[in-house]
C-alpha positions as CSV (number, residue, x, y, z in Angstrom):
1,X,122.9,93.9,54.6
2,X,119.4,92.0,55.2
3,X,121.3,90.3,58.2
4,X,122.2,93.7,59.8
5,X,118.4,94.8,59.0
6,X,117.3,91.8,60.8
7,X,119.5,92.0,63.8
8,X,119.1,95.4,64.4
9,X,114.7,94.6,64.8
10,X,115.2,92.3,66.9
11,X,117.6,94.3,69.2
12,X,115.5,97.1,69.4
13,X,112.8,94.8,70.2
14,X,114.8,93.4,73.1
15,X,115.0,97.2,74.2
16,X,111.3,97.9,74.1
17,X,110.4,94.5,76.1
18,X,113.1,95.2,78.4
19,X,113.9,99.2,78.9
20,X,112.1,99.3,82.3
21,X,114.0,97.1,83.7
22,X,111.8,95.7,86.4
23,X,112.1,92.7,88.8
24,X,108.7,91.9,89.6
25,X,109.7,88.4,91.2
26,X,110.2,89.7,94.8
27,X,106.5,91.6,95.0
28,X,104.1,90.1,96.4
29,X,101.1,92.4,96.3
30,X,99.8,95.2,94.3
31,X,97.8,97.8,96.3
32,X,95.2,99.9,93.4
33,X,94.4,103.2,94.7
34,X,90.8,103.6,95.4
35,X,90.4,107.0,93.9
36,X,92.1,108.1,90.8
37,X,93.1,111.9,90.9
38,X,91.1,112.6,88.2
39,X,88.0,111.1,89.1
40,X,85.9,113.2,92.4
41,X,84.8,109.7,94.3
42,X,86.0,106.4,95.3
43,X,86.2,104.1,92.5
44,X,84.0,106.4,90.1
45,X,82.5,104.5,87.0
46,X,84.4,101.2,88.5
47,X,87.8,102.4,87.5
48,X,89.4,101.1,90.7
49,X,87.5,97.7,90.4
50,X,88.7,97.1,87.3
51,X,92.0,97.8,87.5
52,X,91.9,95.4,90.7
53,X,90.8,92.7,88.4
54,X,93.2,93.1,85.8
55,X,96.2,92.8,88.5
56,X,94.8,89.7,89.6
57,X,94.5,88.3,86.4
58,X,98.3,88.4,86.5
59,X,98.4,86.0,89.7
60,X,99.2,89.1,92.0
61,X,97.6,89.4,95.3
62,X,95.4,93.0,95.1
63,X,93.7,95.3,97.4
64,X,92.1,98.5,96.8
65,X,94.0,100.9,99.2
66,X,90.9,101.5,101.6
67,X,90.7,97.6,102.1
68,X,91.6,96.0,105.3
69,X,95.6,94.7,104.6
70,X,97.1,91.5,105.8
71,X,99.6,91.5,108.4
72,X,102.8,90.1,106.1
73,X,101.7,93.3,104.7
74,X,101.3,96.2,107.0
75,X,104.2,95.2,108.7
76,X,105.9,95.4,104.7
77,X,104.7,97.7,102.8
78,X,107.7,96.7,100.4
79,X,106.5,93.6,99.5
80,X,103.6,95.7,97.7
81,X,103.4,97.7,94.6
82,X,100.8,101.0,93.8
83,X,98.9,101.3,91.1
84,X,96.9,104.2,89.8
85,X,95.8,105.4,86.7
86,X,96.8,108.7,85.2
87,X,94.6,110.4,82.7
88,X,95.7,112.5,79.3
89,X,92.3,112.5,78.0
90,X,91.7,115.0,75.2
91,X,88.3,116.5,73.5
92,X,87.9,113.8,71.8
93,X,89.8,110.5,73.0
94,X,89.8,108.9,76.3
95,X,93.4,108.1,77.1
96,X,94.9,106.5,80.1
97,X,98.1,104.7,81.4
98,X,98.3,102.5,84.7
99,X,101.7,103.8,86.6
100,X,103.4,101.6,89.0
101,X,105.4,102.8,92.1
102,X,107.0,101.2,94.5
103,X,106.7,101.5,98.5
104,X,109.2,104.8,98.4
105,X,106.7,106.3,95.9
106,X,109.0,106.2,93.0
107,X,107.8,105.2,89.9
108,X,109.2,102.0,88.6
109,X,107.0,101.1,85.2
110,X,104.3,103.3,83.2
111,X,102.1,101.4,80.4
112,X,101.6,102.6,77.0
113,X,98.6,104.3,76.9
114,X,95.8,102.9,76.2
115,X,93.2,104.7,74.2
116,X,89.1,105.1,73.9
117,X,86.4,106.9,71.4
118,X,83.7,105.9,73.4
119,X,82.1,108.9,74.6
120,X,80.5,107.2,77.8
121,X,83.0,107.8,80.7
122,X,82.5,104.4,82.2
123,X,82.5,102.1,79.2
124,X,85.1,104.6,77.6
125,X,87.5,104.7,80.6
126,X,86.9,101.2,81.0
127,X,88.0,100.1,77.6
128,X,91.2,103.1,77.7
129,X,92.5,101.1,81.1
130,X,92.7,97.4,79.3
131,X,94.1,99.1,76.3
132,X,96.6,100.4,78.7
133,X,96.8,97.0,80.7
134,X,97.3,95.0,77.5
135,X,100.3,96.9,76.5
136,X,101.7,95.6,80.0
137,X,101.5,92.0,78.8
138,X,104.9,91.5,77.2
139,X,107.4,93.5,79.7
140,X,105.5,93.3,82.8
141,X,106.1,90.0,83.3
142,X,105.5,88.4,87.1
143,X,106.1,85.1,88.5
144,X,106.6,85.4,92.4
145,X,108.6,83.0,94.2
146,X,108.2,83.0,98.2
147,X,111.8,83.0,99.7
148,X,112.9,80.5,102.3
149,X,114.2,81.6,105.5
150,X,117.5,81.4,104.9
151,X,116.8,84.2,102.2
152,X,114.1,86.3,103.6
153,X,114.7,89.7,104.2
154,X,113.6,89.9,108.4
155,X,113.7,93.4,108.8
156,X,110.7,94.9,110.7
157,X,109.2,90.8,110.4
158,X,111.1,88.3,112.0
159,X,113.7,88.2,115.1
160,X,116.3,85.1,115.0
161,X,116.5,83.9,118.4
162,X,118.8,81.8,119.2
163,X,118.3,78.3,121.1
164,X,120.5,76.2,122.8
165,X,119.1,72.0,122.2
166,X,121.8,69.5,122.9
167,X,124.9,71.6,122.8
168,X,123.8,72.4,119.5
169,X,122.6,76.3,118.4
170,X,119.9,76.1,116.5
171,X,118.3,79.3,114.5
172,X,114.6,79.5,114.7
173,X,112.2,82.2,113.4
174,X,110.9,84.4,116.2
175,X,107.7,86.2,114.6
176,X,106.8,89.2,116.0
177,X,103.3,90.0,116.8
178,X,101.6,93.1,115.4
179,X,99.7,94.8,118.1
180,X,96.7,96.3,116.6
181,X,95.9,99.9,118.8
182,X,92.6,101.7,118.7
183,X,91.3,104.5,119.5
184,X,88.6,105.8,121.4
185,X,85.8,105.0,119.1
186,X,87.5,101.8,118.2
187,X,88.7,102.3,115.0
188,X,92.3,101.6,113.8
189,X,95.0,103.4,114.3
190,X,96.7,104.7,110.9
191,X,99.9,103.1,110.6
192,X,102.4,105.3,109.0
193,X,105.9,104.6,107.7
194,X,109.7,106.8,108.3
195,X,111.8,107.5,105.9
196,X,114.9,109.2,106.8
197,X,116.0,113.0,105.5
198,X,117.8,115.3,106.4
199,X,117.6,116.5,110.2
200,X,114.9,113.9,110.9
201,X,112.3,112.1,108.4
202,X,109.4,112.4,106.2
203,X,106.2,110.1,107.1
204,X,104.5,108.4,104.6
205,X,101.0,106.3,104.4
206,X,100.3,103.1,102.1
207,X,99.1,105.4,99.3
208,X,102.4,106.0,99.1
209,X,102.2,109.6,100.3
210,X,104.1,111.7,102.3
211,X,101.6,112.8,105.1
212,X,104.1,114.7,107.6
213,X,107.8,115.8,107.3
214,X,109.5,115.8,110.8
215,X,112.3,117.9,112.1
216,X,114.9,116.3,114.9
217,X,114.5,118.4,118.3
218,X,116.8,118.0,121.3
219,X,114.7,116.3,123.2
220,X,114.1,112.3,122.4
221,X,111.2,111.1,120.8
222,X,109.4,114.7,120.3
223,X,109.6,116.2,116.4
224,X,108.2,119.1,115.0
225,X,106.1,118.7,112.5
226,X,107.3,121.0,109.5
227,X,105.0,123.3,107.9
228,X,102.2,122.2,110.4
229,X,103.2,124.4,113.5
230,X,103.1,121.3,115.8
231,X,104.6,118.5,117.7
232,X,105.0,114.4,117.4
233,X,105.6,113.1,120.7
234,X,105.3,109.6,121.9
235,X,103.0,108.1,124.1
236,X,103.5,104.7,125.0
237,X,103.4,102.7,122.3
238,X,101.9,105.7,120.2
239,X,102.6,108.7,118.2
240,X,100.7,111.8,119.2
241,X,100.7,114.7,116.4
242,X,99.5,118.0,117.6
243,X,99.3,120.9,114.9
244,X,97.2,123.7,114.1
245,X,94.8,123.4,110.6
246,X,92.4,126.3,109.6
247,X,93.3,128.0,113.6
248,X,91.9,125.1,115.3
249,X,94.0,122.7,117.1
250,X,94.1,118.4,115.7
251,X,94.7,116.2,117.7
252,X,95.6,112.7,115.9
253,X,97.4,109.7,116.8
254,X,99.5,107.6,115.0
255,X,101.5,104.1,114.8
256,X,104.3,105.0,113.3
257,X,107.3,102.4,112.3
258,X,110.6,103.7,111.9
């Protein structure tokens, strides 16, 4: 009997360390939101910051999402995960759980949550997020491994070219250059990302959120923009959106990777 007891803890603690079932070994990055939804500004009482920190503590690479990205990265958004913080405070307790999604904006791991009664918001959000971050330390486990290039996944990164040297054909890695475009007053160019859906896609930014759904049209490379009472049209290299907002036409331009 005490060797069923026995067995049984330990099994259900091999469930709890191991429920979520998440391979953290081919991420590369996190990317932390740099506003929490319940907070009104950018990294309000150092929420943001913090939560940065902790990330890197765990060997990840981290950037807020309003920091400049490396190229690996904008050209990959998958090699990233988002983190943001989600509040269930109540009258009297500060109580918060980090929440991890992945680039298709489907969450993948939530924390316990972790719990303050400090009644200053700063020190007492502060001390709710590690509380929630120390619950992370026993199934969110990460130890990335950069693949070789006879593993990689190339898409959207690398062309294999193939070149002739002696009779022999040899694969080598053709790295495609990322073009930055700007616009008039020189600043970047959002870069948006397509997912496909039904009769055409939905567009999404690095939060991850979906910023446009788009609607196939007979005409190539011109969408509607759903919802928006407007067009995406290509121009050159570029994506021009053109909708109405508040009875006044926008105007915005877009790089847009399908």
């Amino acid at each position: 009997m005490i060797k069923k007891v026995v067995f049984l803890f330990f099994f259900l603690i091999s469930i709890s360390t191991t429920a979520q079932g998440i391979n953290l070994d081919k991420y590369k990055y996190v990317i932390v939101a740099d506003k929490f939804d319940f907070l009104k500004s950018s990294d309000q009482y150092k929420t943001s910051s913090l939560t940065k920190f902790l990330f890197k503590k765990k060997a990840f690479k981290v950037f807020l999402s309003n920091e400049d990205l490396p190229k690996e990265l904008n050209d990959n958004r998958c090699l990233a995960l988002f983190a943001s913080v989600k509040n269930e405070s109540s009258m009297f307790r500060i109580k918060n759980s980090i929440i991890i999604k992945d680039c298709y904006g489907k969450v993948i791991y939530t924390s316990k949550i972790g719990i303050s009664k400090i009644k200053d918001y700063e020190r007492g959000y502060q001390e709710a997020i590690r509380n929630a971050y120390n619950s992370m330390e026993e199934d969110f486990i990460y130890s990335y491994k950069e693949p070789s290039l006879n593993t990689v996944n190339t898409t959207n990164v690398v062309k294999k070219a193939i070149v002739k040297k002696d009779a022999v054909k040899v694969n080598l890695p053709v790295v495609e250059e990322k073009v930055i475009v700007k616009n008039d007053i020189n600043s970047t160019i959002e870069t948006l990302y397509a997912q496909p859906k039904e009769n055409g896609f939905q567009l999404i930014n690095l939060t991850p959120e979906v910023v446009f759904i788009l609607l196939k049209t007979n005409t190539k490379d011109v969408f509607i923009i759903k919802g928006k009472n407007g067009t995406l049209t290509k121009k050159g290299e570029n994506w021009i959106a053109e909708f109405y907002e508040n009875n006044k036409l926008v105007i915005k331009t877009y790089n847009i990777k399908f």
